[in-house]
PQR file with spaces between the fields and no chain letter, atoms N, CA, C, O and H, PARSE charges and radii, in Angstrom:
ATOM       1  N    UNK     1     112.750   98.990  121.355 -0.4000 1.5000
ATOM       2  CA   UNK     1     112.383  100.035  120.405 -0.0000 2.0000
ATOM       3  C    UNK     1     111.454   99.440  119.350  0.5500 1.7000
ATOM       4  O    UNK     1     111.669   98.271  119.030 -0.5500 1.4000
ATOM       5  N    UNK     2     110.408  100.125  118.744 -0.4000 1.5000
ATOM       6  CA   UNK     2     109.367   99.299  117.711 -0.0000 2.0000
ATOM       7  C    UNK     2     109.790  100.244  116.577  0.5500 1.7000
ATOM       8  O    UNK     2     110.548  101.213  116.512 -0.5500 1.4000
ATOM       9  H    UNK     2     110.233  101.075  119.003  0.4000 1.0000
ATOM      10  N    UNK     3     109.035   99.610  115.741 -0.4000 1.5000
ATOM      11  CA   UNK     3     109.851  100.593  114.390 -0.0000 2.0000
ATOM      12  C    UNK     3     110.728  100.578  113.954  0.5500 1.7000
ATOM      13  O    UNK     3     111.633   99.888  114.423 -0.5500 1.4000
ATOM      14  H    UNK     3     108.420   98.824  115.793  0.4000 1.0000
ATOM      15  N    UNK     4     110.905  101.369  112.784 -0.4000 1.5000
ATOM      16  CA   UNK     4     112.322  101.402  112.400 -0.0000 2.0000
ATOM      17  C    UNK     4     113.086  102.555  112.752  0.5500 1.7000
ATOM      18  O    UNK     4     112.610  103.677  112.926 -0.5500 1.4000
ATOM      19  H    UNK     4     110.170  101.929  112.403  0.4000 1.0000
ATOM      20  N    UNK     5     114.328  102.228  112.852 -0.4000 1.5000
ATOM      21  CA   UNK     5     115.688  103.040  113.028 -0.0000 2.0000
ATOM      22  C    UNK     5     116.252  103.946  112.065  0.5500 1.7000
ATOM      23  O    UNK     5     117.458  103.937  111.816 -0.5500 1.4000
ATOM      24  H    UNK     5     114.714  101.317  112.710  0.4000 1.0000
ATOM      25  N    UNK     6     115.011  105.138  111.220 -0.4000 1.5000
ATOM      26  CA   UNK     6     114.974  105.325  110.117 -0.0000 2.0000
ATOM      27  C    UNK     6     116.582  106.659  110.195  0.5500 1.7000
ATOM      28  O    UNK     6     117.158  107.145  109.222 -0.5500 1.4000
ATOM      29  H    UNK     6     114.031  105.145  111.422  0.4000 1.0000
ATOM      30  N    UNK     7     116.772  106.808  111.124 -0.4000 1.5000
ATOM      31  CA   UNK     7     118.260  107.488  110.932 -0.0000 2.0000
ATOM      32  C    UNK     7     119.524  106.748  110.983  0.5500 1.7000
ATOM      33  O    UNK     7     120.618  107.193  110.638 -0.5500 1.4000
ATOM      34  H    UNK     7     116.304  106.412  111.914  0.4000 1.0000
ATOM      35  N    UNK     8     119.282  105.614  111.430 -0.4000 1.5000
ATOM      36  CA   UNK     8     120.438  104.742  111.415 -0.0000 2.0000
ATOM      37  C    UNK     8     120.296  103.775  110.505  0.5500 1.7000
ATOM      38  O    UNK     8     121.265  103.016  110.476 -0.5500 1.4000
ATOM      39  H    UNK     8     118.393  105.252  111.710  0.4000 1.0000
ATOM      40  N    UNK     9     119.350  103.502  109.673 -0.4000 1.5000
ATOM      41  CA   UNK     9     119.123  103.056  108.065 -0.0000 2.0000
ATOM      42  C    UNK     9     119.905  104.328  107.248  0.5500 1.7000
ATOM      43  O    UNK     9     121.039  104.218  106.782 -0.5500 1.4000
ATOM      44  H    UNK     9     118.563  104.119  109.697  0.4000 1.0000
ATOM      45  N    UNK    10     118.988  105.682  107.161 -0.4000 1.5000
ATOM      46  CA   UNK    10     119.504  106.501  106.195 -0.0000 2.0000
ATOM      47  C    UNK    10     120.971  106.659  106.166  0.5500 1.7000
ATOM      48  O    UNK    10     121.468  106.931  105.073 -0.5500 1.4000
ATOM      49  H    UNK    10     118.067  105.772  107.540  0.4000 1.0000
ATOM      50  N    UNK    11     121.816  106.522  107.284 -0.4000 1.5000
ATOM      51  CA   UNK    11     123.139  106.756  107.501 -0.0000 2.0000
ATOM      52  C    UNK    11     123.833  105.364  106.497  0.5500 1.7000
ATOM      53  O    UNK    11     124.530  105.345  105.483 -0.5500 1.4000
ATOM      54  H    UNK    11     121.412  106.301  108.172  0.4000 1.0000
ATOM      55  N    UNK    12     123.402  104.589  107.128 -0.4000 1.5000
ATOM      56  CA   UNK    12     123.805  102.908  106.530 -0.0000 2.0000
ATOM      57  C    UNK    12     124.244  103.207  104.969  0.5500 1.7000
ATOM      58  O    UNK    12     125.361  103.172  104.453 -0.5500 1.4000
ATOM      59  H    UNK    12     122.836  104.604  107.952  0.4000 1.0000
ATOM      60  N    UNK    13     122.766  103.559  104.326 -0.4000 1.5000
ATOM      61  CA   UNK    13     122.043  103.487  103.244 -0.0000 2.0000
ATOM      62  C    UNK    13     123.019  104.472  102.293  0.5500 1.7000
ATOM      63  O    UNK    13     123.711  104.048  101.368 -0.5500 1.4000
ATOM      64  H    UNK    13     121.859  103.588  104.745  0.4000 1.0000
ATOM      65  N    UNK    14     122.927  105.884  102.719 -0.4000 1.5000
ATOM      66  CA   UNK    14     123.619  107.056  102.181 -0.0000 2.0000
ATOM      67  C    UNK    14     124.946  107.106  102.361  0.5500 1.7000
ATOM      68  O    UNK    14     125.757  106.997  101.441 -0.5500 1.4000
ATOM      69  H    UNK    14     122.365  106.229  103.471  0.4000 1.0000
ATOM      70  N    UNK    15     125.336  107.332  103.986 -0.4000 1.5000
ATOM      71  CA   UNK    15     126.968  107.260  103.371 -0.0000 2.0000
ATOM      72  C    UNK    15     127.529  105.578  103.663  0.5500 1.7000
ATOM      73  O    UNK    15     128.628  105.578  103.108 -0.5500 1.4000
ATOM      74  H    UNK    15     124.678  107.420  104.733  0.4000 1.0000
ATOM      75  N    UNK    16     127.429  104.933  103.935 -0.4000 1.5000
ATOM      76  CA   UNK    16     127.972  103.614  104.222 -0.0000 2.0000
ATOM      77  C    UNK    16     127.855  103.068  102.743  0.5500 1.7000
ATOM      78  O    UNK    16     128.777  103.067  101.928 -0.5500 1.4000
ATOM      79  H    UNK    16     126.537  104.933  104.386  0.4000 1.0000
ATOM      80  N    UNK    17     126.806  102.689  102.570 -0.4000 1.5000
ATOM      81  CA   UNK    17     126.545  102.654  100.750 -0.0000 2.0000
ATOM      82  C    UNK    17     126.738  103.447   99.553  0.5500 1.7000
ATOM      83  O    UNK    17     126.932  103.188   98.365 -0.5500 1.4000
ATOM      84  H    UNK    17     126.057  102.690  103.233  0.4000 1.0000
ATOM      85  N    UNK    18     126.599  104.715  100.394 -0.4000 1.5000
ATOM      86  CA   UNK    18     126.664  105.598   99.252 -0.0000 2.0000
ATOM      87  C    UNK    18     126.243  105.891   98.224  0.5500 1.7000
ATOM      88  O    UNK    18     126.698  106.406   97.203 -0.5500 1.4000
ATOM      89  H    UNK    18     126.442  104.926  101.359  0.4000 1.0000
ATOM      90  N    UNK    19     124.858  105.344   98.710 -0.4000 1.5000
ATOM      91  CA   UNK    19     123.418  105.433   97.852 -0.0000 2.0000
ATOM      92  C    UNK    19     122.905  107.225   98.044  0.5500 1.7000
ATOM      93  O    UNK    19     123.027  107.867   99.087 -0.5500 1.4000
ATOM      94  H    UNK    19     124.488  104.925   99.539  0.4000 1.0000
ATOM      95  N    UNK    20     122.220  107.840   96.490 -0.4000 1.5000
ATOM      96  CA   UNK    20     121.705  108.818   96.774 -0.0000 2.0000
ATOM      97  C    UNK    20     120.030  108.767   97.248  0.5500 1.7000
ATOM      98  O    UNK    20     119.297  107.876   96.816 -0.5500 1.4000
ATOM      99  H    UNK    20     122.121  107.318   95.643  0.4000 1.0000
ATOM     100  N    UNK    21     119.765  109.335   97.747 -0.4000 1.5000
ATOM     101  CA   UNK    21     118.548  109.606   98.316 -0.0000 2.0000
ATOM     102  C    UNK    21     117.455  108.915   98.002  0.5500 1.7000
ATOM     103  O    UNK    21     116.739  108.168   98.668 -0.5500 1.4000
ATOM     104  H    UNK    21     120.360  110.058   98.097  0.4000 1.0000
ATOM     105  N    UNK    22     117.421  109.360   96.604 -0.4000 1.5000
ATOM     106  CA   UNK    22     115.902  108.474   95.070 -0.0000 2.0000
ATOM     107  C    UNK    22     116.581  106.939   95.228  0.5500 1.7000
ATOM     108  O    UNK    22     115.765  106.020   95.298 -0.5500 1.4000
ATOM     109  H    UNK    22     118.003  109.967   96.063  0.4000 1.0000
ATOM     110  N    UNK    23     117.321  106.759   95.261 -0.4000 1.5000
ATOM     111  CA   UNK    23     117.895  105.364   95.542 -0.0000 2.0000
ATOM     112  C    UNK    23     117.766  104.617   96.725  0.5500 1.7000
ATOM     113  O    UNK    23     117.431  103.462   96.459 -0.5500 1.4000
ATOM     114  H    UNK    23     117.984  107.505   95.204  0.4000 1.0000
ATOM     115  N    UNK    24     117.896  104.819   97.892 -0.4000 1.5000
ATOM     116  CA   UNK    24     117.491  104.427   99.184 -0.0000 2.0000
ATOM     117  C    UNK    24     116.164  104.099   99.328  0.5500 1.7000
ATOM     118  O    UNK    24     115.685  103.034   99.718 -0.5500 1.4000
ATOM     119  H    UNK    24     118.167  105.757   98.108  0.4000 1.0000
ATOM     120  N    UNK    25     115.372  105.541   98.828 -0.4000 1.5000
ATOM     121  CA   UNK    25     113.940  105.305   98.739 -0.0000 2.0000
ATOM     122  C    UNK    25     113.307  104.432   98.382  0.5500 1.7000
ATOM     123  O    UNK    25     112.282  103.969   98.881 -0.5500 1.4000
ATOM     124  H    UNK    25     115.760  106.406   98.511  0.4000 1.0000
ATOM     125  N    UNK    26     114.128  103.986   97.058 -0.4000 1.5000
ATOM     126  CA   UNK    26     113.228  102.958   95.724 -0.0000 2.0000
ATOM     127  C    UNK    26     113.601  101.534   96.492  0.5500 1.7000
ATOM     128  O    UNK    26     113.212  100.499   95.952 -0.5500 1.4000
ATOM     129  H    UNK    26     114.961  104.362   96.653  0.4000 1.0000
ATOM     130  N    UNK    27     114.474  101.437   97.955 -0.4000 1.5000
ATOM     131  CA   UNK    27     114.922   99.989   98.091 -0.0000 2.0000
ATOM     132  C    UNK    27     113.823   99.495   98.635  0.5500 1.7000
ATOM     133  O    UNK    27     113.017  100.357   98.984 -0.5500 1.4000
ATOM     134  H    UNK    27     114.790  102.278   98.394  0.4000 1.0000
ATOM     135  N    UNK    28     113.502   98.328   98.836 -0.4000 1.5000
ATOM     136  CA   UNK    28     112.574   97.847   99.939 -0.0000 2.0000
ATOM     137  C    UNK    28     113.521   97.230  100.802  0.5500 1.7000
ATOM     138  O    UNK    28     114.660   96.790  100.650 -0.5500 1.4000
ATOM     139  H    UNK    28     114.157   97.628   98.553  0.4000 1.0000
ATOM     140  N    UNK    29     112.504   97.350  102.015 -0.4000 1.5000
ATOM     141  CA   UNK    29     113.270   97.120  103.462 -0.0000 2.0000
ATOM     142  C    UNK    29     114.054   95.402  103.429  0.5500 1.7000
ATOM     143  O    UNK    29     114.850   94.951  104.253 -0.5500 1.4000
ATOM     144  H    UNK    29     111.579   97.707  102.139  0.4000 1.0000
ATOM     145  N    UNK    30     113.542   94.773  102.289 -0.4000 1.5000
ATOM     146  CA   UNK    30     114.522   93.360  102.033 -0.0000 2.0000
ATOM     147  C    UNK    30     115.529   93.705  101.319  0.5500 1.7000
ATOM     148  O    UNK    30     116.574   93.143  101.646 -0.5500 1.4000
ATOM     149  H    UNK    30     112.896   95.140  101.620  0.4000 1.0000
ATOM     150  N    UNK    31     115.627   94.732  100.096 -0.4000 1.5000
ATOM     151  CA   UNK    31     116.574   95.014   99.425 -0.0000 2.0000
ATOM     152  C    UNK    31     117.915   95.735  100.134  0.5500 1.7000
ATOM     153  O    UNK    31     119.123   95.506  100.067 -0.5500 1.4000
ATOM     154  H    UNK    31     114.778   95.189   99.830  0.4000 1.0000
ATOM     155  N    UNK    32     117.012   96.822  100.918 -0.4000 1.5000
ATOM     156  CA   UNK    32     118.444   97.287  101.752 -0.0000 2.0000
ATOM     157  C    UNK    32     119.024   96.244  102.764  0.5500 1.7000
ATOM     158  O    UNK    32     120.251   96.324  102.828 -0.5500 1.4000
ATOM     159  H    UNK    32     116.031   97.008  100.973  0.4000 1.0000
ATOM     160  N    UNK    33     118.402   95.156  103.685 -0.4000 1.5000
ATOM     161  CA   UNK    33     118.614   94.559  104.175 -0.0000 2.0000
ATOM     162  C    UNK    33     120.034   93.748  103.392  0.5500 1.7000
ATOM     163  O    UNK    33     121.143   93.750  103.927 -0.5500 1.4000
ATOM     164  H    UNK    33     117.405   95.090  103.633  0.4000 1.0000
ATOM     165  N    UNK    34     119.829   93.265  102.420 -0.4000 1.5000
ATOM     166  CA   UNK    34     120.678   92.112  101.973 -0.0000 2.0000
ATOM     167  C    UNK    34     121.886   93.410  101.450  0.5500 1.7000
ATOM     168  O    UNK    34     122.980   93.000  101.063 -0.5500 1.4000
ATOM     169  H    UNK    34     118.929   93.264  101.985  0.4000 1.0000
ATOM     170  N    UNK    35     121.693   94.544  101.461 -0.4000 1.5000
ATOM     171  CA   UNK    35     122.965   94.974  101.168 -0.0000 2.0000
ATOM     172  C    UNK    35     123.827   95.561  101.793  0.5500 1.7000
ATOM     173  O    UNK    35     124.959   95.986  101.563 -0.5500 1.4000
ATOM     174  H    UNK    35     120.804   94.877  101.776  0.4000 1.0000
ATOM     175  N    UNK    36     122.739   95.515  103.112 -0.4000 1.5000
ATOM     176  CA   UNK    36     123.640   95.799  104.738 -0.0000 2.0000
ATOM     177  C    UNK    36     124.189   94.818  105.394  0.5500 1.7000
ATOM     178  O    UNK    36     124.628   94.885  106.542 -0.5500 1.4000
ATOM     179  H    UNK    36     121.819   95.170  103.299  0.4000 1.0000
ATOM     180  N    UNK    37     124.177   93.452  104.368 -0.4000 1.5000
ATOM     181  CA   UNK    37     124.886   92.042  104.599 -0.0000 2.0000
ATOM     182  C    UNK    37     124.320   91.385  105.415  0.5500 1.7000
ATOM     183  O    UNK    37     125.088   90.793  106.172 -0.5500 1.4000
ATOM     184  H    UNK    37     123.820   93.397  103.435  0.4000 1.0000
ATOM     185  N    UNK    38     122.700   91.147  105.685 -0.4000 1.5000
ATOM     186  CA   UNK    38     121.774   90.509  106.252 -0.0000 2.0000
ATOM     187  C    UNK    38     121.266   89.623  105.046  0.5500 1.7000
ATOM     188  O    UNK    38     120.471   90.113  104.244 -0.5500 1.4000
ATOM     189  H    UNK    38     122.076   91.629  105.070  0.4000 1.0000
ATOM     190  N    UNK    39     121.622   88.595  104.937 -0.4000 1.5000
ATOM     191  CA   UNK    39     121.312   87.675  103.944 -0.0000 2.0000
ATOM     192  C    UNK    39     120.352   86.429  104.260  0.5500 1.7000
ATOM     193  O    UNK    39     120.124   85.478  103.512 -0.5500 1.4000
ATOM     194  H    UNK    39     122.267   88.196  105.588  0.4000 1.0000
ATOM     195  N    UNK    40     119.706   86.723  105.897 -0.4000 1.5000
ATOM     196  CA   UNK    40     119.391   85.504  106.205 -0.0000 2.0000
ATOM     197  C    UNK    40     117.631   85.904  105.965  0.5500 1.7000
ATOM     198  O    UNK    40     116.816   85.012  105.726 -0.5500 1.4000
ATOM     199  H    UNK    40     119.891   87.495  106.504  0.4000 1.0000
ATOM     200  N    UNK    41     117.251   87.321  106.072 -0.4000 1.5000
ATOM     201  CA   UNK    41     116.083   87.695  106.007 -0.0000 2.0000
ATOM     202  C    UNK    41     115.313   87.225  106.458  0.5500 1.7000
ATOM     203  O    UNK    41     115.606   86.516  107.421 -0.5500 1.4000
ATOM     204  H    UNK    41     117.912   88.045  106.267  0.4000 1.0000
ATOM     205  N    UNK    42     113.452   87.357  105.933 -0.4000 1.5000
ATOM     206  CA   UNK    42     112.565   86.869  106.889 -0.0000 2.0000
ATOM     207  C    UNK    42     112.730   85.337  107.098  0.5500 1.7000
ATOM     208  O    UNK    42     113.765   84.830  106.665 -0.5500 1.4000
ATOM     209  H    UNK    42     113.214   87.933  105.151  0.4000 1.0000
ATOM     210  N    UNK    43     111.868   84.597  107.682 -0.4000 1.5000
ATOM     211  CA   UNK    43     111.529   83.071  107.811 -0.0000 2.0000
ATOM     212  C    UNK    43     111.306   82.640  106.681  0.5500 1.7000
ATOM     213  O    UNK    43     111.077   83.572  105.911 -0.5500 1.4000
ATOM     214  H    UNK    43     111.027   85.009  108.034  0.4000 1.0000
ATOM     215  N    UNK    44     111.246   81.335  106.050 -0.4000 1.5000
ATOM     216  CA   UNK    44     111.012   80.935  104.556 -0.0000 2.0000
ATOM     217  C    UNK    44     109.372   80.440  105.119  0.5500 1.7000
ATOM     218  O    UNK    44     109.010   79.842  106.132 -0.5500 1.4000
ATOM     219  H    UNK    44     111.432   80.577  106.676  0.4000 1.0000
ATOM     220  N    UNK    45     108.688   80.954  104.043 -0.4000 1.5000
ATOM     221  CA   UNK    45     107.199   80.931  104.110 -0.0000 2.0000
ATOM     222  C    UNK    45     107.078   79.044  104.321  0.5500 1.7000
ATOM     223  O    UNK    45     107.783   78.224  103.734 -0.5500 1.4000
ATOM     224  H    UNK    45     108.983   81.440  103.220  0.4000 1.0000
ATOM     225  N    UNK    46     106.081   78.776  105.230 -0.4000 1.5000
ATOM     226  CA   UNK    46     105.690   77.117  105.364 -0.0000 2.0000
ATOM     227  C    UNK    46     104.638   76.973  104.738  0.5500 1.7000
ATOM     228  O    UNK    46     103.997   78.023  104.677 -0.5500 1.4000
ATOM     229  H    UNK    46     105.509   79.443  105.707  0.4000 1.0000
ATOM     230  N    UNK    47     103.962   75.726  104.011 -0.4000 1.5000
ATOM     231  CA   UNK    47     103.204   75.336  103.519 -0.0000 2.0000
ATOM     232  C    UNK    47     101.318   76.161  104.093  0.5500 1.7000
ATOM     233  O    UNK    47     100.493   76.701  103.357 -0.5500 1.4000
ATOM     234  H    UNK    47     104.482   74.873  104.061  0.4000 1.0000
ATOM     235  N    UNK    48     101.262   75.982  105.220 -0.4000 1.5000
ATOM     236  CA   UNK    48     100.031   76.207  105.876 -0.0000 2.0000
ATOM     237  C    UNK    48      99.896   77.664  104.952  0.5500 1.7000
ATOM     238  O    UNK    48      99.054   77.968  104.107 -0.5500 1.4000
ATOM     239  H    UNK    48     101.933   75.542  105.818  0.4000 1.0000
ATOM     240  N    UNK    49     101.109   78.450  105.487 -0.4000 1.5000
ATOM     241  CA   UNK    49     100.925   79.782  104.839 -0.0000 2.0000
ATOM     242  C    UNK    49     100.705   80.273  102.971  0.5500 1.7000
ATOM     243  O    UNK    49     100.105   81.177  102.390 -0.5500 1.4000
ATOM     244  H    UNK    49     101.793   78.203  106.174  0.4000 1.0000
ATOM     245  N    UNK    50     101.226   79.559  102.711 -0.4000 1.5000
ATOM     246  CA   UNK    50     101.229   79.486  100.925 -0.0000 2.0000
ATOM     247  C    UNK    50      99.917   79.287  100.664  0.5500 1.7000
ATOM     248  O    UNK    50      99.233   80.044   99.975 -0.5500 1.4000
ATOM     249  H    UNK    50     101.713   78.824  103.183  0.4000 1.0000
ATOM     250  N    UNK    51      99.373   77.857  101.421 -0.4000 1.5000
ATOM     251  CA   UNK    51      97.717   77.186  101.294 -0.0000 2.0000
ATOM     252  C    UNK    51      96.950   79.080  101.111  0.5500 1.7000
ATOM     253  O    UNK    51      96.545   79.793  100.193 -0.5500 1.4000
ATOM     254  H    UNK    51      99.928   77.242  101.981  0.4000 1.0000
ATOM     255  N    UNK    52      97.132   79.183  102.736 -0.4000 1.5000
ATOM     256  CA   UNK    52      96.335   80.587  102.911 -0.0000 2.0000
ATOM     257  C    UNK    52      96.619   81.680  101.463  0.5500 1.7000
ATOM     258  O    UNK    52      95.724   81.793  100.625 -0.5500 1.4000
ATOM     259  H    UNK    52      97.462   78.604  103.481  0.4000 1.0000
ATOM     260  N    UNK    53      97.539   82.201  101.356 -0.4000 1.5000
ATOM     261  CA   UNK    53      97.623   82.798  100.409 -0.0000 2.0000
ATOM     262  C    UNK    53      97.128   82.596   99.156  0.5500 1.7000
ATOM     263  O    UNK    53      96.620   83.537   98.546 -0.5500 1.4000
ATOM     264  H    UNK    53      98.267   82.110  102.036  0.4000 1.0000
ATOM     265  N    UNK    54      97.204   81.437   98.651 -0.4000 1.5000
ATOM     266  CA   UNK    54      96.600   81.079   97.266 -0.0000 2.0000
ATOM     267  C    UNK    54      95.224   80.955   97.436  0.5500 1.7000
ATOM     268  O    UNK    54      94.576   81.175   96.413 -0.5500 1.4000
ATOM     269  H    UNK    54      97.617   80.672   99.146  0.4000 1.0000
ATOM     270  N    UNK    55      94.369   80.564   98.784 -0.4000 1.5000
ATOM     271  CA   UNK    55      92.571   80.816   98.904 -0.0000 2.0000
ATOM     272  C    UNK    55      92.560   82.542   98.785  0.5500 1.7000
ATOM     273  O    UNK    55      91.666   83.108   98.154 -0.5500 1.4000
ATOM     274  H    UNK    55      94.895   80.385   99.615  0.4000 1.0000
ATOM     275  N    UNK    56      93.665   83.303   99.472 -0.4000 1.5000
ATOM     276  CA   UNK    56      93.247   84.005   99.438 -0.0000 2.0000
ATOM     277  C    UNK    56      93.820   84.931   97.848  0.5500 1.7000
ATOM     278  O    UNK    56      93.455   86.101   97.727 -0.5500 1.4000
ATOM     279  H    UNK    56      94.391   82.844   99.985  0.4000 1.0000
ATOM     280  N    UNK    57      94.337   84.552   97.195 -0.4000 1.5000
ATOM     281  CA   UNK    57      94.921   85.245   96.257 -0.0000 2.0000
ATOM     282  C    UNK    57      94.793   84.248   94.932  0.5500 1.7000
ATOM     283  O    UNK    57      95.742   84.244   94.148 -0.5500 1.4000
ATOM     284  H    UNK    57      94.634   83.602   97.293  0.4000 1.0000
ATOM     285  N    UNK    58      93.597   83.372   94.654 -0.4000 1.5000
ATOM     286  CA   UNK    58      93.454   82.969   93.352 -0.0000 2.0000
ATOM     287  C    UNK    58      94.079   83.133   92.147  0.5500 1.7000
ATOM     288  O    UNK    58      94.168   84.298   91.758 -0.5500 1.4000
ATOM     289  H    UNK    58      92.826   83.376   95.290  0.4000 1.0000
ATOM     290  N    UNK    59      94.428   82.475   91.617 -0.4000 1.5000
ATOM     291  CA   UNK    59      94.966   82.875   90.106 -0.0000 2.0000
ATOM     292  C    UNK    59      94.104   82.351   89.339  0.5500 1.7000
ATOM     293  O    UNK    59      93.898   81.143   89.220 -0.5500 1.4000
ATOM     294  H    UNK    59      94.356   81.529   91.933  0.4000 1.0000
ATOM     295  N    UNK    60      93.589   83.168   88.813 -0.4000 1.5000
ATOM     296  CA   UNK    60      92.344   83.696   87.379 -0.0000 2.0000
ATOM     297  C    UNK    60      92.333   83.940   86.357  0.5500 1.7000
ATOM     298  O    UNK    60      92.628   85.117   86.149 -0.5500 1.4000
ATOM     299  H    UNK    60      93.756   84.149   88.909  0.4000 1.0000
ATOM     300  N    UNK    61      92.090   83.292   85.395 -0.4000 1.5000
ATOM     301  CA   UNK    61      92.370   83.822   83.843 -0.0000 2.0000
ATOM     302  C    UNK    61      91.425   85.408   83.489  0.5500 1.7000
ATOM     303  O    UNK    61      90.360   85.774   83.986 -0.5500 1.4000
ATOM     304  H    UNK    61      91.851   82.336   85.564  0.4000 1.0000
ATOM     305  N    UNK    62      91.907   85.794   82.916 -0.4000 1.5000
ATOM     306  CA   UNK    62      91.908   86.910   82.867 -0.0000 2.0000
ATOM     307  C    UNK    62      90.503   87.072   81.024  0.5500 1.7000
ATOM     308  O    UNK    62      89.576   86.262   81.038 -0.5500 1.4000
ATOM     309  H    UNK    62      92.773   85.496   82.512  0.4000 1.0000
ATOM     310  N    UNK    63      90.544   87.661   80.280 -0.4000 1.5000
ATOM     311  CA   UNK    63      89.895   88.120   78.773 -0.0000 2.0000
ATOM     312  C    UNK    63      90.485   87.749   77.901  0.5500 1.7000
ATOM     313  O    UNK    63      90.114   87.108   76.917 -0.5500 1.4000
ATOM     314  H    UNK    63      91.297   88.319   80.269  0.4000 1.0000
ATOM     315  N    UNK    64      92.050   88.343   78.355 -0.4000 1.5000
ATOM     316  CA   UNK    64      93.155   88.127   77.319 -0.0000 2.0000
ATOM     317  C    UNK    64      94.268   87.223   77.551  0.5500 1.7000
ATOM     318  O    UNK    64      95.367   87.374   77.018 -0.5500 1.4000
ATOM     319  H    UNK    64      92.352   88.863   79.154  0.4000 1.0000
ATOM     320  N    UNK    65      93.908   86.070   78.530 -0.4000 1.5000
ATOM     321  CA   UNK    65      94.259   84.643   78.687 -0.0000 2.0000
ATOM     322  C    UNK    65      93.978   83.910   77.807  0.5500 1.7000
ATOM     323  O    UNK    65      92.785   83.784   77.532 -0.5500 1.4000
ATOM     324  H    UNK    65      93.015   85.947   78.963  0.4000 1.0000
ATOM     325  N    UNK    66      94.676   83.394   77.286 -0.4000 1.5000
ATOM     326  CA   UNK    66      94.739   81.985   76.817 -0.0000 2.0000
ATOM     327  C    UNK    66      94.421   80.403   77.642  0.5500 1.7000
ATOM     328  O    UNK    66      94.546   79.347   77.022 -0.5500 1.4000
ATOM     329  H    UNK    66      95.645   83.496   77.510  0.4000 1.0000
C-alpha cells in the first residue's frame, strides 16, 4: 500500500487518543507517530546529508543581525 492509512490514523488519533479533530490536524506525521508509541522514527540524519543541507540552506545574517 503507498500512502497513508489516513482512516486508520484518524481512528488511532481521535478515538484511541482522543484527540479532537483541530488537534489531529495541527500534529505532524512525527508528532502523531511518537504518540502512537513509535519512538524510533525516521533514520538519524548522517553527516553527508547535513553537509548538503547547510550548501543548500545557508545561514545569513540578516539587516537586523548583529
Amino acid at each position: 500500500m503507498n500512502g497513508f492509512d489516513w482512516p486508520g490514523l484518524m481512528q488511532a488519533g481521535l478515538r484511541g487518543l482522543g484527540l479532537k479533530p483541530a488537534e489531529f490536524w495541527s500534529l505532524t506525521p512525527a508528532e502523531l507517530r511518537l504518540m502512537l508509541g513509535d519512538a524510533q522514527g525516521g533514520a538519524p540524519l548522517v553527516r553527508g546529508q547535513l553537509d548538503a543541507l547547510m550548501l543548500a540552506y545557508p545561514d545569513t545574517r540578516g539587516e537586523n543581525d548583529e
